[in-house]
C-alpha positions as CSV (number, residue, x, y, z in Angstrom):
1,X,64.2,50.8,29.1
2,X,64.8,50.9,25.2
3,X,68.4,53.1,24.4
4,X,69.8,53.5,20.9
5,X,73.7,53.6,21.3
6,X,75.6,56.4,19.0
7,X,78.4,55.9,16.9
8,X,81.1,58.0,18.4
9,X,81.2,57.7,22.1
10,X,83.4,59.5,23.9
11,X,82.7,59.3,27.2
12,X,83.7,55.8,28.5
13,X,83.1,56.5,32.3
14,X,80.1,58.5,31.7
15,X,77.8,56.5,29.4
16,X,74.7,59.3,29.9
17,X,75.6,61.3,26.6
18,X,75.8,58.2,24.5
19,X,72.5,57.0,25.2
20,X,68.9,58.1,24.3
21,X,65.8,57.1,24.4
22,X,64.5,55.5,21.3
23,X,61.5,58.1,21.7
24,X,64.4,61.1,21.8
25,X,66.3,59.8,18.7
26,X,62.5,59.8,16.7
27,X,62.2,63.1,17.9
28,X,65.6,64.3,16.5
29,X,64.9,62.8,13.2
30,X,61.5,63.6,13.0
31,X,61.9,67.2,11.4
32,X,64.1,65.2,8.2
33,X,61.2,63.7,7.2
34,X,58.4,66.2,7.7
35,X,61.1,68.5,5.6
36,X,61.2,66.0,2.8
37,X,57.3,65.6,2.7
38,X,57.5,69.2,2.9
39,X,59.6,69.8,-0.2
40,X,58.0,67.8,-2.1
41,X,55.0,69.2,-1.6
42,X,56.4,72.8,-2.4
43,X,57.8,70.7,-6.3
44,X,53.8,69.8,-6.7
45,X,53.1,73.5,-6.2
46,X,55.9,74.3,-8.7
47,X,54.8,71.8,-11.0
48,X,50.5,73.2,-10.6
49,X,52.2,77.0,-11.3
50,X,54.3,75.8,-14.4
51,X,51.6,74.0,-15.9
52,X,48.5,76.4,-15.1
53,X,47.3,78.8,-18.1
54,X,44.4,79.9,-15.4
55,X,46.2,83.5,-13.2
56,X,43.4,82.1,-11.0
57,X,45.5,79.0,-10.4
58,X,49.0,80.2,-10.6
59,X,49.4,83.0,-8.6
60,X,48.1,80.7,-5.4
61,X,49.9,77.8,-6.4
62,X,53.0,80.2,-6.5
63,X,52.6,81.6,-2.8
64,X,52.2,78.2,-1.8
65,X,55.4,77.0,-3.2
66,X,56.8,80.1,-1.5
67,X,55.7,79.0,1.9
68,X,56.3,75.6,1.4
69,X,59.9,75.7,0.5
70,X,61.1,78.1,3.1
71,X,59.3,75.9,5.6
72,X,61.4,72.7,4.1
73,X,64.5,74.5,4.3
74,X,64.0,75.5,8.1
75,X,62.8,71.8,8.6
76,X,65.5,70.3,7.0
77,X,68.1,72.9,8.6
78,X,67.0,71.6,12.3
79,X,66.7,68.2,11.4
80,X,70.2,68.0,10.1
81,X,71.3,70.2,13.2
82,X,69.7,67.6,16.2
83,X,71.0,64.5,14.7
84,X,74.4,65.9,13.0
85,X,76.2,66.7,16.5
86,X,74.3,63.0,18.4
87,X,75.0,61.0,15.5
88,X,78.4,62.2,13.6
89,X,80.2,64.2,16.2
């Protein structure tokens, strides 16, 4: 079976915390990513609101920036809290 090893290990009798699943350590990092994607995504919006004369245009580009950045923020804020305490302490 594939493990990824962390950093800081600890526990040199009991190696079980130290270890995880390649699958597991995608899954921890996985919400980084889709928050990056994410925010960037919410800048395009931005960008279609600031550069729209049309209110038909800019008001929904605006909501969507809205969403999309609040979502980032919660992606990133998970992200950062699964692989902060496996990875760096």
């Amino acid at each position: 079976m594939l493990t990824v090893q962390s950093r800081y290990c600890y526990d040199a009798l009991n190696n079980d915390r130290c270890e995880m699943l390649v699958w597991q350590m995608y899954i921890s990092i996985l919400p980084i990513g889709l928050g990056i994607m994410t925010l960037v995504a919410s800048l395009i919006c931005l960008f279609a609101y600031l550069m729209s004369d049309d209110n038909a245009t800019r008001l929904p580009a605006f909501n969507w920036f809205k969403r999309l950045i609040i979502v980032a923020f919660l992606l990133l804020s998970v992200g950062l809290f699964m692989t902060f305490g496996r990875f760096w302490g």
